[in-house]
N, CA, C and O of each residue as an XYZ file, in Angstrom:
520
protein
N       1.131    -42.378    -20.058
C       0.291    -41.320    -20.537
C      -0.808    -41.008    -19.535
O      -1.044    -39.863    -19.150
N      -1.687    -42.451    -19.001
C      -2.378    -41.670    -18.003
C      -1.904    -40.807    -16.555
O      -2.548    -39.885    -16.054
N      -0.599    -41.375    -16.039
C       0.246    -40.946    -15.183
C      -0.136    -39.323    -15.294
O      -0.649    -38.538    -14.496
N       0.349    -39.193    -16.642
C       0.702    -37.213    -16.848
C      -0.842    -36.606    -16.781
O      -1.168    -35.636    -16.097
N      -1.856    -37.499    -17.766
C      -3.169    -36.739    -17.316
C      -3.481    -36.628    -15.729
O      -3.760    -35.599    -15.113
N      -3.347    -38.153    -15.144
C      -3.385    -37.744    -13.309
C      -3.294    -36.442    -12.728
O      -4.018    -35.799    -11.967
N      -1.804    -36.154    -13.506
C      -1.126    -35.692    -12.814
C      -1.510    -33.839    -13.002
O      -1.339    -32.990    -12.127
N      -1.995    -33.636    -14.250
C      -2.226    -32.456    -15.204
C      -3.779    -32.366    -14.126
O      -4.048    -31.392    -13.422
N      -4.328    -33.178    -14.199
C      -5.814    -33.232    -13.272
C      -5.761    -32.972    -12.386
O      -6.821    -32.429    -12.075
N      -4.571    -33.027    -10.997
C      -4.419    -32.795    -10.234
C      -3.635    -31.287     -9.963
O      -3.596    -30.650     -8.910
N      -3.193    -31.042    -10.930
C      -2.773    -29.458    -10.646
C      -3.533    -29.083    -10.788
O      -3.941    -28.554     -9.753
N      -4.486    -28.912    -11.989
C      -5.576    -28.430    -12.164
C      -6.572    -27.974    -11.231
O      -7.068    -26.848    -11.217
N      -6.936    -29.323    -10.129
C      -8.046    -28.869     -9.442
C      -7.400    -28.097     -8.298
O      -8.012    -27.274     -7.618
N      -5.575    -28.561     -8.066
C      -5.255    -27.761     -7.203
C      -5.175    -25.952     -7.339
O      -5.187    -25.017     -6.538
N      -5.116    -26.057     -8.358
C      -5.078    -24.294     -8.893
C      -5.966    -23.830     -8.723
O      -6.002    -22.653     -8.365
N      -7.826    -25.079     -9.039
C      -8.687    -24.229     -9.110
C      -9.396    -23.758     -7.575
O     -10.020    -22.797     -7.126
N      -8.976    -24.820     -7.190
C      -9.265    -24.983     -5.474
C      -8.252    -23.603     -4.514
O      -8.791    -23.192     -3.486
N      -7.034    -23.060     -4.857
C      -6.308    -21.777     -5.008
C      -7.203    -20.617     -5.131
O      -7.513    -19.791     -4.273
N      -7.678    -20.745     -6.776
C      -8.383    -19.652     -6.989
C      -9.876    -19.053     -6.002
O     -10.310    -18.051     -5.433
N     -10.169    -20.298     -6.272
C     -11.595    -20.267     -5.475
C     -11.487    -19.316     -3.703
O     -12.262    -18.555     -3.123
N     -10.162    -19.864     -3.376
C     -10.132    -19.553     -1.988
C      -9.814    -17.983     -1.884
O     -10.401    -17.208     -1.129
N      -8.746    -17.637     -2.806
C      -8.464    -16.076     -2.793
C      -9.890    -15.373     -3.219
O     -10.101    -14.228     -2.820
N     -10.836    -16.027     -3.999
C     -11.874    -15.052     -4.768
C     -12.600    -14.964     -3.198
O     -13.196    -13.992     -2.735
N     -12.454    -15.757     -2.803
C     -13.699    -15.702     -1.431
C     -13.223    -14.310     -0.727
O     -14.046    -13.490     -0.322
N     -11.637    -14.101     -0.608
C     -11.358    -13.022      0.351
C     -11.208    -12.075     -0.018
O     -10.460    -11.211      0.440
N     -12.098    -12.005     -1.215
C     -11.973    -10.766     -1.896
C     -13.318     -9.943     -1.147
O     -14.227    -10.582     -0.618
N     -13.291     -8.350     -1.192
C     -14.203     -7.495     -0.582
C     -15.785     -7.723     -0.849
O     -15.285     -8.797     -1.185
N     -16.646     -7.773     -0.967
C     -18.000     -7.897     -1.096
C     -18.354     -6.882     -1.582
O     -19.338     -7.098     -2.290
N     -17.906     -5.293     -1.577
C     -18.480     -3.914     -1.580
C     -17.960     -3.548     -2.062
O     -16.848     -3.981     -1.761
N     -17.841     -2.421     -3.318
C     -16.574     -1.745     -3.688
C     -16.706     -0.575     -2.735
O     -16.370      0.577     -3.012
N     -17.061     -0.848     -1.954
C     -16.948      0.914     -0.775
C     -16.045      0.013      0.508
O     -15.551      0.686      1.412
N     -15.924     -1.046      0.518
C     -15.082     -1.976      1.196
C     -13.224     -2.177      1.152
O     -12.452     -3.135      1.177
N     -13.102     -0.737      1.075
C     -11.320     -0.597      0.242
C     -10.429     -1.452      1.134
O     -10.450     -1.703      2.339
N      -9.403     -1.923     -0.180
C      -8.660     -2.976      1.385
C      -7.679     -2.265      1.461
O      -7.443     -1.370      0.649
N      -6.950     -2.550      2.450
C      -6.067     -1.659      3.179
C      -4.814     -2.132      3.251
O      -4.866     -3.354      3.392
N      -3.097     -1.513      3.202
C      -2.442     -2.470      3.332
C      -1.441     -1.346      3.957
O      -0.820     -0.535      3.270
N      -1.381     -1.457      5.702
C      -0.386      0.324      6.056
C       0.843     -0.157      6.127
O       1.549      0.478      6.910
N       1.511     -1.305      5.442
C       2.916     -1.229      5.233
C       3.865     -1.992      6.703
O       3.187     -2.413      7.640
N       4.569     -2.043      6.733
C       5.916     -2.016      5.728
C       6.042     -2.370      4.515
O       5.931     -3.591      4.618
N       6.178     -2.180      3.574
C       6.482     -2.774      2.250
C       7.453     -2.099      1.939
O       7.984     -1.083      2.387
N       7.707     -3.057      0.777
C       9.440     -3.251      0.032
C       9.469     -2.553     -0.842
O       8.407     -1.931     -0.869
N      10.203     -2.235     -1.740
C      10.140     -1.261     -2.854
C       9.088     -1.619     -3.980
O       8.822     -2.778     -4.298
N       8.547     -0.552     -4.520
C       7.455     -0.827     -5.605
C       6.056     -1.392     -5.056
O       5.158     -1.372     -5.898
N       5.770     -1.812     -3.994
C       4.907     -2.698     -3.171
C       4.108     -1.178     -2.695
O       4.607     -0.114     -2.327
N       2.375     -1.672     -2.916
C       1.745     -0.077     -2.670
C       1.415     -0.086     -0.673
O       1.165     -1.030      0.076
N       1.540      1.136     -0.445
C       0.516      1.325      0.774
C      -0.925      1.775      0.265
O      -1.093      2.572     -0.658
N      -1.689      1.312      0.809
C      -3.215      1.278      0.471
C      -4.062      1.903      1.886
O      -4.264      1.178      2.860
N      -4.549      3.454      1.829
C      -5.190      3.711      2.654
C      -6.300      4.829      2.708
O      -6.887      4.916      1.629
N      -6.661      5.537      3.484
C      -7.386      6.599      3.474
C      -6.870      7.925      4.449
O      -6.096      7.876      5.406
N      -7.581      9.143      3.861
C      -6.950     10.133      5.030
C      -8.406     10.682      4.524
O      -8.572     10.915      3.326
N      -9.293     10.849      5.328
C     -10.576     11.732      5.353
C     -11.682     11.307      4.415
O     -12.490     10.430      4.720
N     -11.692     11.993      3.198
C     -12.485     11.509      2.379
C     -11.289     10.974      1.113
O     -11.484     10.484      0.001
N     -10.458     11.198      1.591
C      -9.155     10.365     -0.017
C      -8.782      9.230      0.203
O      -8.837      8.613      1.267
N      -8.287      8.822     -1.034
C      -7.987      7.144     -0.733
C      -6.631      7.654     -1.364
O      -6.557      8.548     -2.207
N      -5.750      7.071     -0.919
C      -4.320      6.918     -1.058
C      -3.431      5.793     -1.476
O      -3.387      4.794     -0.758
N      -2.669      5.864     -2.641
C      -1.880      4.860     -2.998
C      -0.620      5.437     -3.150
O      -0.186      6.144     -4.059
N       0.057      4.914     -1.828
C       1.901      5.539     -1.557
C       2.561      4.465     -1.988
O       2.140      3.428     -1.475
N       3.777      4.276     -3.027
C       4.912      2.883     -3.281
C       6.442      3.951     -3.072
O       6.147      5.077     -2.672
N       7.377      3.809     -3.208
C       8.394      4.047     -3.463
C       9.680      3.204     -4.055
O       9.785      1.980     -3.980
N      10.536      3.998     -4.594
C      11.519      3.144     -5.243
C      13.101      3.644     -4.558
O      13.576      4.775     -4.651
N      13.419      3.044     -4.207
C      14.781      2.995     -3.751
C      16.029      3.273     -4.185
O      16.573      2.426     -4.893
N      16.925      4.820     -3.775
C      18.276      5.374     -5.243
C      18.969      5.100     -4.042
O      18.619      4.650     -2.950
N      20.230      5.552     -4.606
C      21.502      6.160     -4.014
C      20.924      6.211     -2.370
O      20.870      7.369     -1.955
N      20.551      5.320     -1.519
C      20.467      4.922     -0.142
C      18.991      5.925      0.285
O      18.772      6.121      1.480
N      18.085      6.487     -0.726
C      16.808      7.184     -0.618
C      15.873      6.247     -0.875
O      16.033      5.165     -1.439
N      14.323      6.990     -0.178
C      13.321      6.607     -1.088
C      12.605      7.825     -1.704
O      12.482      8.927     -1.168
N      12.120      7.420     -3.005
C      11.672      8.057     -3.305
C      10.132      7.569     -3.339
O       9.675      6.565     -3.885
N       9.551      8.436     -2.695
C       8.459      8.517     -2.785
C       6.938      9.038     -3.621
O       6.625     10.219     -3.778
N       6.105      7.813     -4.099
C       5.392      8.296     -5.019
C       4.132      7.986     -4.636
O       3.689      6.837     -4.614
N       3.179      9.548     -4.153
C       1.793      9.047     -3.606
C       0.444      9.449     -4.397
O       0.295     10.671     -4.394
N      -0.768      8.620     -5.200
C      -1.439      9.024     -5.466
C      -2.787      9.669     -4.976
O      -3.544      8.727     -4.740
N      -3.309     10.657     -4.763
C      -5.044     10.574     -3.937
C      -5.514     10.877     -5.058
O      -5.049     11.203     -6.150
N      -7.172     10.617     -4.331
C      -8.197     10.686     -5.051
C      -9.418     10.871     -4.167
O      -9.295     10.687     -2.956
N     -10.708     11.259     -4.741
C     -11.344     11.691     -3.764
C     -12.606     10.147     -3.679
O     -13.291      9.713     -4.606
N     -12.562      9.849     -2.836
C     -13.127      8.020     -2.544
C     -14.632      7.939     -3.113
O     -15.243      6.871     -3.080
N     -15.246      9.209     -3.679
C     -16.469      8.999     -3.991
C     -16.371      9.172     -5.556
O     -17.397      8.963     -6.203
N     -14.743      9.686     -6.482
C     -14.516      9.768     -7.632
C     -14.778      8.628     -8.109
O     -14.060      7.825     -7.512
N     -15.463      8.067     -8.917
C     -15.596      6.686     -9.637
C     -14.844      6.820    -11.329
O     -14.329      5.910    -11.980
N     -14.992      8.120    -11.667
C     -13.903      8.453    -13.092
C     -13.017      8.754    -12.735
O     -12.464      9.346    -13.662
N     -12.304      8.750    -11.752
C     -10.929      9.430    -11.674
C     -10.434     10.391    -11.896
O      -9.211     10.278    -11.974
N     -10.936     11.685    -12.102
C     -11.124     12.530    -12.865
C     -10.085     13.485    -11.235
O      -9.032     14.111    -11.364
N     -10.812     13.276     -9.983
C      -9.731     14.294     -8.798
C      -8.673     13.818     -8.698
O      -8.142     14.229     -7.666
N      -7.807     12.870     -9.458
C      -6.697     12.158     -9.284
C      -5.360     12.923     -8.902
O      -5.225     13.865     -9.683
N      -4.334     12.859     -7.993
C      -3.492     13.888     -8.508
C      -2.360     12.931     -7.878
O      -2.827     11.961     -7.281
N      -0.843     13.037     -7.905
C       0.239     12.550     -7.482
C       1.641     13.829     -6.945
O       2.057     14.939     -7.279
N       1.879     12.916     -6.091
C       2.864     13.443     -5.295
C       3.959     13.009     -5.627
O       3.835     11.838     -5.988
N       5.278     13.465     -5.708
C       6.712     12.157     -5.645
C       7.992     13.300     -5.085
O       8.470     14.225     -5.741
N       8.374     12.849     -3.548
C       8.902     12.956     -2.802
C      10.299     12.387     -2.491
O      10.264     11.177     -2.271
N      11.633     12.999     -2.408
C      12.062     11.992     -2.040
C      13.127     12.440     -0.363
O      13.698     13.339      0.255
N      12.767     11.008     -0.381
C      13.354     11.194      1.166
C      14.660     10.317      1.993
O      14.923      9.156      1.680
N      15.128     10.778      2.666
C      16.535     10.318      3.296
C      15.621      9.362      4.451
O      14.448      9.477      4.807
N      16.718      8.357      4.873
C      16.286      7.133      5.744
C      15.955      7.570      6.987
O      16.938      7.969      7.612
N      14.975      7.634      7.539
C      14.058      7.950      8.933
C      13.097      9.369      8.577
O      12.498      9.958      9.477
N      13.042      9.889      6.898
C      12.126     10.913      7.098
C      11.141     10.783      6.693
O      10.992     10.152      5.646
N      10.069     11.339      7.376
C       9.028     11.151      7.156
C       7.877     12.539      6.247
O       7.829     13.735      6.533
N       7.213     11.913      5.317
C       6.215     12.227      4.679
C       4.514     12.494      5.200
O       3.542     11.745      5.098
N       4.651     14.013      5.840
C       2.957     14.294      6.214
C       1.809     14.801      5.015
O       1.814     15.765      4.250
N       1.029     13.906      5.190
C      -0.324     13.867      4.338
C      -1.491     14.541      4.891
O      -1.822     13.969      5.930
N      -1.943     15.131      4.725
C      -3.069     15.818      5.604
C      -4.582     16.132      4.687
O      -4.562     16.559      3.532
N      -5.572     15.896      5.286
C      -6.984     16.333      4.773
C      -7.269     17.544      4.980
O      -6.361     18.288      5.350
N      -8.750     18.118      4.778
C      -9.192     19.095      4.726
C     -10.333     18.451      6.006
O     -11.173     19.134      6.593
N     -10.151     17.423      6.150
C     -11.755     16.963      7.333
C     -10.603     17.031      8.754
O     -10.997     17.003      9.920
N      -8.947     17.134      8.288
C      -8.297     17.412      9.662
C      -7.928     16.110      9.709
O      -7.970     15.671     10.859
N      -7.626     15.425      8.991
C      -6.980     14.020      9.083
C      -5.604     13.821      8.747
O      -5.423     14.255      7.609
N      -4.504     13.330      9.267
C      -3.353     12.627      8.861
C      -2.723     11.392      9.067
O      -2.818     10.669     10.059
N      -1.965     11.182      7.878
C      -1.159     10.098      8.122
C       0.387     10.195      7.661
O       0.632     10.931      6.705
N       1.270      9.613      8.181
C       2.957     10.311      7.817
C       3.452      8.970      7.249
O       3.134      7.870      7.701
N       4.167      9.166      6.334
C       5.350      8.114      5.552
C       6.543      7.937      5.755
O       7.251      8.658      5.052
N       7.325      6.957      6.748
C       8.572      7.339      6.557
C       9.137      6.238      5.692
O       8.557      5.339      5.084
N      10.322      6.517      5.784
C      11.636      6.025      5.225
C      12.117      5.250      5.707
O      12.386      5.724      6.811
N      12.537      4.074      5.670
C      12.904      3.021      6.684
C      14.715      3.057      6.501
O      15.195      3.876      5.717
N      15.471      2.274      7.150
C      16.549      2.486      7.736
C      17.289      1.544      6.202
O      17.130      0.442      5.675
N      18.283      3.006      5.929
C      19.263      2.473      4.275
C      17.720      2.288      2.999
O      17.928      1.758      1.908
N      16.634      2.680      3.287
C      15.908      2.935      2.160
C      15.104      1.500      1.704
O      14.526      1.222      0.654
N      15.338      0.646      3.055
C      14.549     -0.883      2.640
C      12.879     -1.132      2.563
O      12.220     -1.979      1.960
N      12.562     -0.221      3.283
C      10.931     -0.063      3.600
C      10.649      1.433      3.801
O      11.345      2.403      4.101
N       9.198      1.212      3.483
C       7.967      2.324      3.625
C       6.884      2.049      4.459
O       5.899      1.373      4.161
N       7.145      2.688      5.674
C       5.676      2.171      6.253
C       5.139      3.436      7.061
O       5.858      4.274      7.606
N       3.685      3.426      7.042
C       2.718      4.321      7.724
C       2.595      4.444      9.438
O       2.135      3.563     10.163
N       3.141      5.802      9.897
C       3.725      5.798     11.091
C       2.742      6.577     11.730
O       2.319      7.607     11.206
N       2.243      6.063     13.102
C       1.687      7.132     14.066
C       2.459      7.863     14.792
O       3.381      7.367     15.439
N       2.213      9.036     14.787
C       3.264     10.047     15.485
C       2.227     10.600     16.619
O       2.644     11.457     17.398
N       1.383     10.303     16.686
C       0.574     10.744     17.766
C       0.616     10.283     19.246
O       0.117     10.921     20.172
N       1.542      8.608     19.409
C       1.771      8.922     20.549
C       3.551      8.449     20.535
O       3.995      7.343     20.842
N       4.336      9.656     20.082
C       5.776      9.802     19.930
C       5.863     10.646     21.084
O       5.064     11.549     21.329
N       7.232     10.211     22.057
C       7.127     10.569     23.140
C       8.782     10.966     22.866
O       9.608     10.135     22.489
N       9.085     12.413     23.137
C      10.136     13.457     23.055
C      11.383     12.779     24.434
O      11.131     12.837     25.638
N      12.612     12.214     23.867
C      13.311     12.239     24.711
C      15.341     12.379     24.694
O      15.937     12.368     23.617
N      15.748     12.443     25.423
C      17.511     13.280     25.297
C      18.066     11.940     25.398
O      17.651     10.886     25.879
N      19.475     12.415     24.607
C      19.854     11.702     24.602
C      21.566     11.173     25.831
O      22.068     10.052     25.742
């Protein structure tokens, strides 16, 4: 019996010693947005900004597509109230342009057979024959 309390004691502090460590890496600010530009897997969000919007892109994966589903919002909305959504869907290598009004972008593509989504710079894509 004491064996299992040991043992119950010791997950315990190991979980709490877990928790403790993720709370630390958590942001300090809520104006501190965390960021996450992908690759990710299906359902898994991209987390970013384009100007003054904050952006949450996931997609779900059909018939060899993604479909794409992006929310903005305007980063100083605290009710949510400018919320709006996008849902796109796209064939494997196409990409999704997002654009601001401050002249900002960022593009989404499609990863190869519909496995990933990740946030692509096209700014220094260099044109060539094949």
């Amino acid at each position: 019996m004491s064996m299992l309390t040991r043992t119950g004691l010791f997950g315990f502090a190991a979980a709490s010693a877990f928790v403790a460590l993720c709370a630390g890496g958590l942001p300090a600010y809520a104006e501190d947005a965390t960021r996450n530009l992908g690759p990710v897997g299906p359902h898994q969000p991209i987390l970013t900004t384009v100007g003054s919007k904050r952006i949450i892109a996931f997609y779900e994966p059909g018939a060899g597509r993604c479909t794409v589903n992006v929310v903005m919002w305007d980063n100083a909305d605290l009710s949510g109230g400018s919320a709006s959504r996008v849902r796109v869907a796209l064939d494997p290598r196409q990409m999704l342009g997002i654009d601001s009004v401050e002249n900002k972008s960022i593009n989404l593509e499609c990863g190869d057979d519909a496995s990933t989504l990740a946030l692509v710079d096209t700014t220094n894509v260099i044109a060539s024959g094949n």
